[in-house]
C-alpha beads as a LAMMPS data file, in Angstrom:
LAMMPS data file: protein, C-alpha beads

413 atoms
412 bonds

1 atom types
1 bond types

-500.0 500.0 xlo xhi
-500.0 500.0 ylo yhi
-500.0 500.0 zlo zhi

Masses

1 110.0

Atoms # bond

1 1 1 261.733 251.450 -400.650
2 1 1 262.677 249.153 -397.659
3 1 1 259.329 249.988 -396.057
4 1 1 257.660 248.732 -398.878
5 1 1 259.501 245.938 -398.626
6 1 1 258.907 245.125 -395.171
7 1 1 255.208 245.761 -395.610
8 1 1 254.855 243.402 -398.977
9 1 1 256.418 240.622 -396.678
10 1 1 254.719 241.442 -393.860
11 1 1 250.821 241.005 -396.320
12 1 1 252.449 238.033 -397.768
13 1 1 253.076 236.156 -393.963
14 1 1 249.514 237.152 -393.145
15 1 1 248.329 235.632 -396.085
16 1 1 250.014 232.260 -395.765
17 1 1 248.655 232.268 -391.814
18 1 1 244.970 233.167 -392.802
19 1 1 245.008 230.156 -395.774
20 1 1 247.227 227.511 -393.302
21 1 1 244.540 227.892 -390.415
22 1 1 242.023 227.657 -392.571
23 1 1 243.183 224.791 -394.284
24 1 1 244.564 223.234 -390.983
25 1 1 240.706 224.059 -389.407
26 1 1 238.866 222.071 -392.304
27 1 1 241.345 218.964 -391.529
28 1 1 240.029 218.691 -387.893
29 1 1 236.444 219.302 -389.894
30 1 1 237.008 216.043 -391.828
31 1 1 238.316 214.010 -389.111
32 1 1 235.136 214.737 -387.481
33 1 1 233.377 213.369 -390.213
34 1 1 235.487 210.362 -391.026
35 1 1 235.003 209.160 -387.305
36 1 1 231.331 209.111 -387.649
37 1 1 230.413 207.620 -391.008
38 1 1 232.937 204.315 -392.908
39 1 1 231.600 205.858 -396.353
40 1 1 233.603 208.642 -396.339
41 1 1 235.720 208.577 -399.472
42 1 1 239.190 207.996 -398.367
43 1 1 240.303 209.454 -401.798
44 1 1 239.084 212.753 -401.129
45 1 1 239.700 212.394 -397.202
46 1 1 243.834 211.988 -398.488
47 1 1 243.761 214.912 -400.606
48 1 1 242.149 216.929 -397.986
49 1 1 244.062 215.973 -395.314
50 1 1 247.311 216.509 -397.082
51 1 1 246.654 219.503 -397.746
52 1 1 245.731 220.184 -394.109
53 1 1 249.062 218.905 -392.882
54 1 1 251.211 221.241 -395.297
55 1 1 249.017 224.434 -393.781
56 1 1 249.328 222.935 -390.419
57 1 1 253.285 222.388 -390.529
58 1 1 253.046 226.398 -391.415
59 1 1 251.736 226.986 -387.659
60 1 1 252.705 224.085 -385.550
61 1 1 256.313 222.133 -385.659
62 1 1 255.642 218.582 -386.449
63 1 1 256.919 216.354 -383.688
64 1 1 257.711 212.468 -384.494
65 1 1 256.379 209.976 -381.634
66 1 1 258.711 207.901 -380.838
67 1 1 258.983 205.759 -377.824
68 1 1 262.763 206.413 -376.031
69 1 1 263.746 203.964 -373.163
70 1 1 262.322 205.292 -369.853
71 1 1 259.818 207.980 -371.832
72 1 1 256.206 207.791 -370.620
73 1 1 253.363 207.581 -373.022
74 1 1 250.375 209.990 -372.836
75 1 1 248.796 209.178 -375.642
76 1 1 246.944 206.212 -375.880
77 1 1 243.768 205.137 -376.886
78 1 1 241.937 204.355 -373.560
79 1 1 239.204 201.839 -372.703
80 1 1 235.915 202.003 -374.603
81 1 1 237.759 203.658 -377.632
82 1 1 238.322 207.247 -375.539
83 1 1 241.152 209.176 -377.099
84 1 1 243.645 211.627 -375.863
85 1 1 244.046 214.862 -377.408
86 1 1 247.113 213.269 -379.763
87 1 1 245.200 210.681 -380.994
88 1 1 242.654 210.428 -383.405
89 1 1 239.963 207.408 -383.646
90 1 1 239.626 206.437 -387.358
91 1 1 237.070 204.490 -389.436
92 1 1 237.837 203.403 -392.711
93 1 1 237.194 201.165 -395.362
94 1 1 240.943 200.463 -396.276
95 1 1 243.749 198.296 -396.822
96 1 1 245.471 198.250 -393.423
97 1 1 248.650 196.220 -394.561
98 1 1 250.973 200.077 -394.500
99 1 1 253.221 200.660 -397.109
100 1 1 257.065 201.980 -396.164
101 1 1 257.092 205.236 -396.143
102 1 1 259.955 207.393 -397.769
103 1 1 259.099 210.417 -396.039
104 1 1 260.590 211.101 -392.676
105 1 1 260.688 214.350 -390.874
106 1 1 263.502 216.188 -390.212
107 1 1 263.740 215.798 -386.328
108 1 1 263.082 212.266 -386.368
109 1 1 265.495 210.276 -384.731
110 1 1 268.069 208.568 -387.047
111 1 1 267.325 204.608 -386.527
112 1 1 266.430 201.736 -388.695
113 1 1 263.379 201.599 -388.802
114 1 1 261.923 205.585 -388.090
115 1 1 260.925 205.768 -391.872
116 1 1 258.198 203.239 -391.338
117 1 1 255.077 204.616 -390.916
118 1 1 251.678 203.636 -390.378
119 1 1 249.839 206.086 -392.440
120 1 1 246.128 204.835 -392.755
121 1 1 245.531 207.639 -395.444
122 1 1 247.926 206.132 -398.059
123 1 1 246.577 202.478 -397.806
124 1 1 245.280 201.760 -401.454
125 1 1 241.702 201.551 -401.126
126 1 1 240.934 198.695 -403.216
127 1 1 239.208 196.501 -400.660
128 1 1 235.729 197.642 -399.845
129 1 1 235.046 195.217 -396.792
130 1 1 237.847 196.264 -394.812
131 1 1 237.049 198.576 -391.851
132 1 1 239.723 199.862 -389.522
133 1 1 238.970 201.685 -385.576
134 1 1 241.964 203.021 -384.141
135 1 1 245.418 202.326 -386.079
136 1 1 247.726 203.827 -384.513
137 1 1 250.060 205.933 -386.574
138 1 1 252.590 206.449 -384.562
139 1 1 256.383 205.525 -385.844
140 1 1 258.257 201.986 -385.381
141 1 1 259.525 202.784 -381.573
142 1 1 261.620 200.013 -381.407
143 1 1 264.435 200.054 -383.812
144 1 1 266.360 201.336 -380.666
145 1 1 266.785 198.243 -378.988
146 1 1 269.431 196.800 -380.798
147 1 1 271.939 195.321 -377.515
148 1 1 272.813 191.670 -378.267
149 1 1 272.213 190.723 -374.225
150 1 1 270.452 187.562 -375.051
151 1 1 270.086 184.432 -377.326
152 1 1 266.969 183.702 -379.145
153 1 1 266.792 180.130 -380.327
154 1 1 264.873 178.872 -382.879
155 1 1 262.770 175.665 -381.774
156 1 1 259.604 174.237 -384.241
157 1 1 257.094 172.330 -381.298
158 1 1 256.277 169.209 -382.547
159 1 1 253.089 167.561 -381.499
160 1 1 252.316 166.746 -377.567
161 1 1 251.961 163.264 -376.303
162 1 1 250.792 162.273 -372.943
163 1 1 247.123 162.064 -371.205
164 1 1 246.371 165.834 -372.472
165 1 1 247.072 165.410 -375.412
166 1 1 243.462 164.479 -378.110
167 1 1 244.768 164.022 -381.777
168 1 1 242.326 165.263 -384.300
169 1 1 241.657 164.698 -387.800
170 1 1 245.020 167.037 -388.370
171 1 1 246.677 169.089 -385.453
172 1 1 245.904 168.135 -382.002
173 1 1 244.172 170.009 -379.084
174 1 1 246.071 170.088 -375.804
175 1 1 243.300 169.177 -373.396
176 1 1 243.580 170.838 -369.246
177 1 1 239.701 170.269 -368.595
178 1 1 238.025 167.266 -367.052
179 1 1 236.275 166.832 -370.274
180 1 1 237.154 162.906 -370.908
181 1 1 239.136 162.608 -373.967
182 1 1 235.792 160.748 -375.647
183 1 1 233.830 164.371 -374.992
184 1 1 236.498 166.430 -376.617
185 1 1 236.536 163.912 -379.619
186 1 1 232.983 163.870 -379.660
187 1 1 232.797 167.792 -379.944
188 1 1 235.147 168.472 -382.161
189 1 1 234.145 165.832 -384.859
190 1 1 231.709 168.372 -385.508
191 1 1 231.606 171.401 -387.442
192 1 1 230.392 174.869 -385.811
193 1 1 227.524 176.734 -386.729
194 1 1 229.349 180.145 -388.293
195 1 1 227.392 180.795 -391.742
196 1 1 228.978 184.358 -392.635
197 1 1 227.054 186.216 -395.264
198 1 1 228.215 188.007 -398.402
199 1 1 226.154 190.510 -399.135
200 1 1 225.753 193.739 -401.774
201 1 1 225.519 195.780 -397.960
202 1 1 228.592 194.693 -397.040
203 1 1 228.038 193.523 -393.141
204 1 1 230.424 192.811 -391.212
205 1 1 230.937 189.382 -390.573
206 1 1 234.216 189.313 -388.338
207 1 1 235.661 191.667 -385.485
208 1 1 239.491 191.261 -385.469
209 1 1 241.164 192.986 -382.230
210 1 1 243.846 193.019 -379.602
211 1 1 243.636 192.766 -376.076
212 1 1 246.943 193.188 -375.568
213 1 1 247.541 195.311 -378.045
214 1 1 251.138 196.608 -377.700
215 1 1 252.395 193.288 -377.783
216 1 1 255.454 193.623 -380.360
217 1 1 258.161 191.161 -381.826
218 1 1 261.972 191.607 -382.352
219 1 1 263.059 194.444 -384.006
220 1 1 265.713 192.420 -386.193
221 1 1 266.404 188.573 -386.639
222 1 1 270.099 188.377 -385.972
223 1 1 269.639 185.723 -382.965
224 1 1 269.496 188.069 -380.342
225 1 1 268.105 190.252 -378.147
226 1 1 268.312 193.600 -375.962
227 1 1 267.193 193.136 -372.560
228 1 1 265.995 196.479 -372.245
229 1 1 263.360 195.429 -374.914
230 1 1 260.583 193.923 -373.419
231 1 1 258.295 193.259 -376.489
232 1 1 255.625 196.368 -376.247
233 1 1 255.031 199.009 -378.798
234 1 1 252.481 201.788 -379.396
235 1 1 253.456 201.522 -382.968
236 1 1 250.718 199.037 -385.097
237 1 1 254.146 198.853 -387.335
238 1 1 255.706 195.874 -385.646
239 1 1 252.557 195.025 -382.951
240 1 1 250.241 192.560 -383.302
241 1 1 247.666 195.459 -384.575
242 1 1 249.967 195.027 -388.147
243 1 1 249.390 191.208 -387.586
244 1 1 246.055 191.488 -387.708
245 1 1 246.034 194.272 -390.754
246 1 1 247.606 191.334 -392.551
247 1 1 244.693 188.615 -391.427
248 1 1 242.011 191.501 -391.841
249 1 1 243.211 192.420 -395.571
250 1 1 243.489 188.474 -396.358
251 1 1 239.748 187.717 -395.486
252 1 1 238.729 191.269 -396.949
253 1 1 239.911 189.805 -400.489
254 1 1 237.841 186.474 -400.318
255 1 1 234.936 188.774 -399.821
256 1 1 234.360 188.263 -395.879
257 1 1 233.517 192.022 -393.988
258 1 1 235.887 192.537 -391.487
259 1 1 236.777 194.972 -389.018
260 1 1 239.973 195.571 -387.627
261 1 1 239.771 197.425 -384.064
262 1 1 243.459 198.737 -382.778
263 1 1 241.485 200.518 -379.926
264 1 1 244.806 200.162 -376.974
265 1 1 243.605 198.393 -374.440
266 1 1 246.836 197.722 -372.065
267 1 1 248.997 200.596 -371.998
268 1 1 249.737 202.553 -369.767
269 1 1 247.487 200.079 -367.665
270 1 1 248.144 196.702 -368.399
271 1 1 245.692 195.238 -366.019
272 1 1 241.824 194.729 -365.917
273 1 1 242.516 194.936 -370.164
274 1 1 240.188 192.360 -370.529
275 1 1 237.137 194.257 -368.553
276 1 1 238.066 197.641 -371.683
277 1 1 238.200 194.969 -374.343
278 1 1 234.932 194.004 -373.252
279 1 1 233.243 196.555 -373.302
280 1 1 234.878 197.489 -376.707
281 1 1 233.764 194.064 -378.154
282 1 1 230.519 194.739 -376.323
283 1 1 229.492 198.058 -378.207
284 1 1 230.809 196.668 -381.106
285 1 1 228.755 193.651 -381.566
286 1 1 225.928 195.702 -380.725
287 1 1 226.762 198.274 -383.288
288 1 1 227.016 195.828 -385.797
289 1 1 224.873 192.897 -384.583
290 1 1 225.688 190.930 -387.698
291 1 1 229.163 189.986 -386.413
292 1 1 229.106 186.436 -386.097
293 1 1 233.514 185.335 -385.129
294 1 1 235.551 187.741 -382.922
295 1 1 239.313 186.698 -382.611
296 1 1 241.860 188.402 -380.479
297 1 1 245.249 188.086 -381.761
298 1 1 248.133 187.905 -379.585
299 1 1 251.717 187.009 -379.658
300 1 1 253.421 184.337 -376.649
301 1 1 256.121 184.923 -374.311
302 1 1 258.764 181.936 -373.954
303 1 1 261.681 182.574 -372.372
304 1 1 264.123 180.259 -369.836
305 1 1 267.583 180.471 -367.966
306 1 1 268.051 184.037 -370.763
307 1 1 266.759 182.641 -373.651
308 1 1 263.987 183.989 -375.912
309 1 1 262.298 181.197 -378.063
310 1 1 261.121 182.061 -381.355
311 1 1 258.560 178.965 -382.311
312 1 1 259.260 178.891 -386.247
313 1 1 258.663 176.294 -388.417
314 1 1 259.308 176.428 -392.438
315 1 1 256.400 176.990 -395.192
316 1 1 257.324 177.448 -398.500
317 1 1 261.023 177.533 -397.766
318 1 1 259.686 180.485 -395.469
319 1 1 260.438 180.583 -392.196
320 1 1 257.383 180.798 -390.386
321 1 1 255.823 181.865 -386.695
322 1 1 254.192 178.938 -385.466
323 1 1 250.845 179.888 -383.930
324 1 1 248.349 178.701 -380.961
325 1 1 244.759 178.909 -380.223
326 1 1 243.136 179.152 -377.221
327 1 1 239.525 178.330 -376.134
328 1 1 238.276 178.955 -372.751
329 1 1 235.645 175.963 -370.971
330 1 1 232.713 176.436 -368.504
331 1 1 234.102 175.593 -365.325
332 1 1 230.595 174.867 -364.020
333 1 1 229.729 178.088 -363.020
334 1 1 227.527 178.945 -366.236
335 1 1 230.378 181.448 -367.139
336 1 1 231.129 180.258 -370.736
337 1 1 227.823 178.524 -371.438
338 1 1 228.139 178.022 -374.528
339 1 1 232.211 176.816 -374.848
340 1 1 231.299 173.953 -377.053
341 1 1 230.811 175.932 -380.328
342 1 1 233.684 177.832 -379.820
343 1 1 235.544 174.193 -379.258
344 1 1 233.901 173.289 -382.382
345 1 1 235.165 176.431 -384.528
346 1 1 238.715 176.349 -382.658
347 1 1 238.990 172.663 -383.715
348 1 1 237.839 173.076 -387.209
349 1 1 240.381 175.611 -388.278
350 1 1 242.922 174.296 -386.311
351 1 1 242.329 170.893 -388.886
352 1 1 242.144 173.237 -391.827
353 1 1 245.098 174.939 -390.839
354 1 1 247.372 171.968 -390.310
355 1 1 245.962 170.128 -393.232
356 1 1 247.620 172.611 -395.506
357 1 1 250.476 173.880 -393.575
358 1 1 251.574 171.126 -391.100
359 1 1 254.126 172.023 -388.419
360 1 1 252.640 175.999 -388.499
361 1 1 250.377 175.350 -385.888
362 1 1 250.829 174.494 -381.637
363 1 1 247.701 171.839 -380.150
364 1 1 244.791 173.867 -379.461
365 1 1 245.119 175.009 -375.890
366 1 1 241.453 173.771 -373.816
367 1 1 241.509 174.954 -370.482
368 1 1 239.620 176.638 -367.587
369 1 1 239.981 180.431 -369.610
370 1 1 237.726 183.435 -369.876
371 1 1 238.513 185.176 -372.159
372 1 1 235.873 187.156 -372.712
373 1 1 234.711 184.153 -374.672
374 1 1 231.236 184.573 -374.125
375 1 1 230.087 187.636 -376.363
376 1 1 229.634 185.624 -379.494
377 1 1 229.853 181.446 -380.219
378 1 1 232.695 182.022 -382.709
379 1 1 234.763 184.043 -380.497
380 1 1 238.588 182.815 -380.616
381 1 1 242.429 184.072 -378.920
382 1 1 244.707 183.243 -381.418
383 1 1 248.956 183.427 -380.014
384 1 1 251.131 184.468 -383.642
385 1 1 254.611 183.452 -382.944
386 1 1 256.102 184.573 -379.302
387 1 1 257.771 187.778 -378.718
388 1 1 261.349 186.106 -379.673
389 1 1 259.915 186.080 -383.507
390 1 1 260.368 188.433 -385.909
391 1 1 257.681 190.764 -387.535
392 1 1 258.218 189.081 -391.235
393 1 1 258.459 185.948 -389.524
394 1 1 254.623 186.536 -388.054
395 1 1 253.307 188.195 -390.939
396 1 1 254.202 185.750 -392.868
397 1 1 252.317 183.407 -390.696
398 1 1 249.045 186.254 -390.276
399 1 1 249.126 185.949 -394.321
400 1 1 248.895 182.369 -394.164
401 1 1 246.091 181.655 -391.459
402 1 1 244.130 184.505 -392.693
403 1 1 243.738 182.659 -396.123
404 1 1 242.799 179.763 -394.453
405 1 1 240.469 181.433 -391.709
406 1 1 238.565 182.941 -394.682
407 1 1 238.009 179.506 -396.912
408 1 1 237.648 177.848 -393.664
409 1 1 234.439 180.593 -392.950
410 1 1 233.405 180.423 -396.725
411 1 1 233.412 176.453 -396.338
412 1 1 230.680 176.737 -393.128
413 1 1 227.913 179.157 -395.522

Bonds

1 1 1 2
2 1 2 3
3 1 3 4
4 1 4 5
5 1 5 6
6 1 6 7
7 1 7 8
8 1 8 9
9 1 9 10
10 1 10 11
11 1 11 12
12 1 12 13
13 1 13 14
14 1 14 15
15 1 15 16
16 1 16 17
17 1 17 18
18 1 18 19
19 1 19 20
20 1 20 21
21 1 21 22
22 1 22 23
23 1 23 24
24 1 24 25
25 1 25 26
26 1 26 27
27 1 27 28
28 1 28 29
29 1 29 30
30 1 30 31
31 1 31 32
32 1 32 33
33 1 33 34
34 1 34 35
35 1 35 36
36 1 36 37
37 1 37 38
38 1 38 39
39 1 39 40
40 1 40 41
41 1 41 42
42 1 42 43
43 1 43 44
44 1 44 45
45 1 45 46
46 1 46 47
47 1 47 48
48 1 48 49
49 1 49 50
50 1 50 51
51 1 51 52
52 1 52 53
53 1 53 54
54 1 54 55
55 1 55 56
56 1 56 57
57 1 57 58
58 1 58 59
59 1 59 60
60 1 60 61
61 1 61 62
62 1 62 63
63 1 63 64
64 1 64 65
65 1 65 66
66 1 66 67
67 1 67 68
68 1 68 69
69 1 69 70
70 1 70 71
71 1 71 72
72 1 72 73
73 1 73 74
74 1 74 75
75 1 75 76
76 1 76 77
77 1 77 78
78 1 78 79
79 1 79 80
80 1 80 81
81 1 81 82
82 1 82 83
83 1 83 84
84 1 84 85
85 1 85 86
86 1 86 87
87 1 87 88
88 1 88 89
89 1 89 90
90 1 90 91
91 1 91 92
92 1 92 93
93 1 93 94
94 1 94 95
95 1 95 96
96 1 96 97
97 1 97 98
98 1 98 99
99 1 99 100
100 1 100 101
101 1 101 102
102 1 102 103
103 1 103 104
104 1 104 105
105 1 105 106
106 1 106 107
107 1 107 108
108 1 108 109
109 1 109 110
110 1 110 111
111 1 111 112
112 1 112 113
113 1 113 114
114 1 114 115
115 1 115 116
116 1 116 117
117 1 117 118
118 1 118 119
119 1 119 120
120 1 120 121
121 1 121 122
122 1 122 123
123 1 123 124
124 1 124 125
125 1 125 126
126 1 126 127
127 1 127 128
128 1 128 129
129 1 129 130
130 1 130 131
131 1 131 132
132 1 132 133
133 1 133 134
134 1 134 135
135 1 135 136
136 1 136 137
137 1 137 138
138 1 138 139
139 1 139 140
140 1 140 141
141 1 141 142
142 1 142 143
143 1 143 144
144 1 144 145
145 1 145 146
146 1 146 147
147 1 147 148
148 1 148 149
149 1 149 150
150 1 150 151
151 1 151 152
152 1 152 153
153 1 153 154
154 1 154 155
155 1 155 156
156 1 156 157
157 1 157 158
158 1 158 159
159 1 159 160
160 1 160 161
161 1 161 162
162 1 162 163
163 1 163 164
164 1 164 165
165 1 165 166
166 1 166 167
167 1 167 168
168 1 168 169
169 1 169 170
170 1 170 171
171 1 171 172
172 1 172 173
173 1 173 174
174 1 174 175
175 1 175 176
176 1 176 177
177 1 177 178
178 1 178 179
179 1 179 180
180 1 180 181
181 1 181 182
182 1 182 183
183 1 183 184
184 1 184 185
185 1 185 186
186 1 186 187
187 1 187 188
188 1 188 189
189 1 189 190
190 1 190 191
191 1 191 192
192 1 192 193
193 1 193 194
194 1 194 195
195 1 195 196
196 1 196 197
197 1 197 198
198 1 198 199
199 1 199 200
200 1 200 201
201 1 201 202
202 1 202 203
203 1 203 204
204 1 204 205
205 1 205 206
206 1 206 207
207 1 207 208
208 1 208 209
209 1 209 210
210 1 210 211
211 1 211 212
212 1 212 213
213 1 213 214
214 1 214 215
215 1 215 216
216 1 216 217
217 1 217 218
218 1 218 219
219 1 219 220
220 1 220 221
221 1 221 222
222 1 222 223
223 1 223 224
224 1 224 225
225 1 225 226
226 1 226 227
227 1 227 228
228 1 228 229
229 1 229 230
230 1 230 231
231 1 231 232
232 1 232 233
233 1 233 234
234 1 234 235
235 1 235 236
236 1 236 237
237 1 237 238
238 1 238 239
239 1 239 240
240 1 240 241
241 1 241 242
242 1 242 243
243 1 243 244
244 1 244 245
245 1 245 246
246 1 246 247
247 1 247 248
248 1 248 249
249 1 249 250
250 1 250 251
251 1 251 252
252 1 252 253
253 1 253 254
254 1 254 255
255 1 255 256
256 1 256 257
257 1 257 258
258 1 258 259
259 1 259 260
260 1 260 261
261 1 261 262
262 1 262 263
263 1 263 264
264 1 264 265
265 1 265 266
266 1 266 267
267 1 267 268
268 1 268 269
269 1 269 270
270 1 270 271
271 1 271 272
272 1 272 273
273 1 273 274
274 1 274 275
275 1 275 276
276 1 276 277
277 1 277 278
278 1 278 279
279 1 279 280
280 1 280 281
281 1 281 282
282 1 282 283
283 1 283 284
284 1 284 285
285 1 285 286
286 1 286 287
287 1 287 288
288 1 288 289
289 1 289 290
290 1 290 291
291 1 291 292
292 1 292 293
293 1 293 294
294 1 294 295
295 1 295 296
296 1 296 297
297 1 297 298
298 1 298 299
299 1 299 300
300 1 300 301
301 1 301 302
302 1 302 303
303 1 303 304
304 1 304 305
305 1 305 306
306 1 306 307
307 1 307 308
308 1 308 309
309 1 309 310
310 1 310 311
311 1 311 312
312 1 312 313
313 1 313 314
314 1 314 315
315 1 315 316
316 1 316 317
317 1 317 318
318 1 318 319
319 1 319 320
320 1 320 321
321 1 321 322
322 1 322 323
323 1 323 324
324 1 324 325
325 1 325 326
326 1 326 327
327 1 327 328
328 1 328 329
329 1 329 330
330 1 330 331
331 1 331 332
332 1 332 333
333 1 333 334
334 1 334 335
335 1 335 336
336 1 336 337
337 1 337 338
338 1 338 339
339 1 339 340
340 1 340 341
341 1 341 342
342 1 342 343
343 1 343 344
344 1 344 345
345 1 345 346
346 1 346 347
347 1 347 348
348 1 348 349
349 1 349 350
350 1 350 351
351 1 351 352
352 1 352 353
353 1 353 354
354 1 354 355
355 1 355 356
356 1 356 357
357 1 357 358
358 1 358 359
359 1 359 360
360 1 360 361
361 1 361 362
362 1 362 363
363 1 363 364
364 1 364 365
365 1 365 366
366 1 366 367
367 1 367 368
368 1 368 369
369 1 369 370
370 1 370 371
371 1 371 372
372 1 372 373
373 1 373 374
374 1 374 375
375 1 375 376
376 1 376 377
377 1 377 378
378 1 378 379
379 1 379 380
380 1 380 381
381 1 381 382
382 1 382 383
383 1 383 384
384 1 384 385
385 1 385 386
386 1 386 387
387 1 387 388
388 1 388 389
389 1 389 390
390 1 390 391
391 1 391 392
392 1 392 393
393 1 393 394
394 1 394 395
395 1 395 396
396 1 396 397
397 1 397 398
398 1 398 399
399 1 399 400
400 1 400 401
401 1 401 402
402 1 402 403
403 1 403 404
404 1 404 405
405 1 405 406
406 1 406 407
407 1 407 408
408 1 408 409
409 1 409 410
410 1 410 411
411 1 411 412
412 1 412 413
């Protein structure tokens, strides 16, 4: 009788193997598929790959990322959108604004903010010109840091006066070129050339992306900080790849195609990340040659004598990230040849954006940049809040600007 026994359990094992790695085999079958074609039905591609991870968890222990002071990363997405073996390049036509996840796995780390996940199969699918490249999944990795080594103060920058400093219509642009203030006037009294299209094919229209894309904000907003945190995170969850989800989603809804790129273009090598986001941007536009703005959203870095500022200002009785953009000039060597229509579009919205919200933005910085400015004449670097801010605090902002980006576009067609 015991033999028996032994022997039923023994079938019933080999049973659950044979259906978890086949299961677990048609997972990596539609992951294939999904990083080839947007139309995949990301419906179906849920169902299927839930499934998949249930069989998988039957073979392989499921082991939480999360970034640990002093712990290397091996996982990133490299330049021109290369991935390791742990992470997989998605395309989607998606929400990207994640939901909190209940879910957290059992040898997850116990801290604040682990149950937050970035799970790009559970966005509601109920905007059909959204499409994602490379969210990271990966869990909030910075809940950690929670030392109280330094002050962050609160400070909303009011407009600049002085010999750089060109008032427009509303906002200001904070002028470090030999332009004469007449030629900066004289540019940005008129409107760029951007006529985005909205079409039954769906086109996209705008390329949202991130240099810099583990730039990250303060875990909490109790006035302080831990010095050990220096504002970087592989986790799109409080990085300015969820920023962007937020601006992404917001012109999605007013009918603009967009696509949000996460591709990691500074970690673990933080320099030459403008040559990989070139190229990135590069194959993109090419891919999709109907792409018409391109803006790279960062977050600043103010700190002096200790002290991390947080630029806020109040919207709404909201407390707000302010936010800064930056447009690069020719510096006579034919590098940015066409500068002035990206002058033109940086002034515009900066107008737009003031007009409705005044105090949320910082004067345009004009200077002797690069950029990577060149690849398209509506190609913008856009600074949300500095790395002293919190991630509601920037959000909040992304949600507003995104609006206003969008009407702003819709306005030009």
């Amino acid at each position: 009788m015991r033999s028996k026994k032994y022997n039923r359990i023994i079938k019933i094992a080999i049973a659950l193997m044979l259906v978890a790695a086949f299961s677990f085999t048609l997972t990596g079958v539609v992951e294939s598929a999904v990083s080839g074609s947007p139309k995949v039905v990301p419906v179906m591609l849920s169902i299927l790959k839930n499934i998949g991870s249930i069989s998988a968890g039957l073979i392989l222990p499921v082991q939480p990322s999360v970034k640990e002071e002093g712990a290397s990363e091996n996982n990133s997405v490299m330049e021109n959108s290369s991935t390791s073996d742990n992470t997989t390049e998605t395309q989607h036509t998606v929400v990207t604004d994640a939901p909190e996840v209940d879910f957290v796995p059992s040898s997850a780390p116990e801290t604040s903010g682990s149950d937050e996940l970035i799970d790009i199969e559970t966005f509601q699918p109920s905007i059909s010109r959204l499409i994602t490249y490379n969210i990271s999944n990966k869990m909030d990795d910075t809940a950690v840091y929670d030392g109280k080594d330094g002050e962050i103060e609160k400070y909303t920058y009011p407009k600049i006066k002085g010999d750089n400093a060109i008032d427009l219509e509303y906002g200001q642009v904070n002028n470090w070129t030999e332009l004469t203030r007449e030629e900066v006037i004289s540019i940005c009294s008129e409107k760029p050339d951007i006529k985005v299209e909205i079409s039954p094919t769906n086109e996209p229209q705008v390329l949202i992306m991130h240099t810099h894309t583990t730039e990250s904000y303060e875990p909490t907003d109790d006035g302080y900080y831990d010095a050990d945190y220096e504002g970087r995170s592989l986790s799109a969850v409080n990085s300015v790849v969820g920023v962007g989800a937020v601006i992404a989603s917001e012109l999605a809804e007013k009918g603009i195609t967009v696509i949000h790129d996460g591709t990691i273009f500074d970690d673990p090598l933080y320099s030459n990340s403008y040559s990989r986001s070139y190229e990135r941007v590069k194959g993109l536009l090419e891919e999709y040659p109907s792409i018409k703005v391109v803006l790279d959203i960062h977050r600043d870095g103010i700190e002096y004598d200790g002290i991390r500022v947080a630029p806020v200002t109040e919207i709404n009785g909201k407390e707000a990230a302010q936010m800064m953009i930056i447009c690069g000039a020719d510096d006579g060597t034919g590098i940015l040849p066409q500068y002035e229509e990206n002058l033109k579009f940086a002034a515009y919205l900066q107008s737009n954006i003031e007009e409705k919200y005044p105090t949320l933005t910082r004067p345009v910085l004009f200077d002797y940049r690069y950029y990577n400015q060149d690849l398209t004449t509506g190609s913008l670097l856009i600074e949300v809040g500095t790395l002293g801010n919190s991630m509601e605090q920037a959000k909040y902002t992304a949600s507003l600007i995104g609006e206003e980006i969008a009407l702003s576009l819709l306005e030009l067609s």
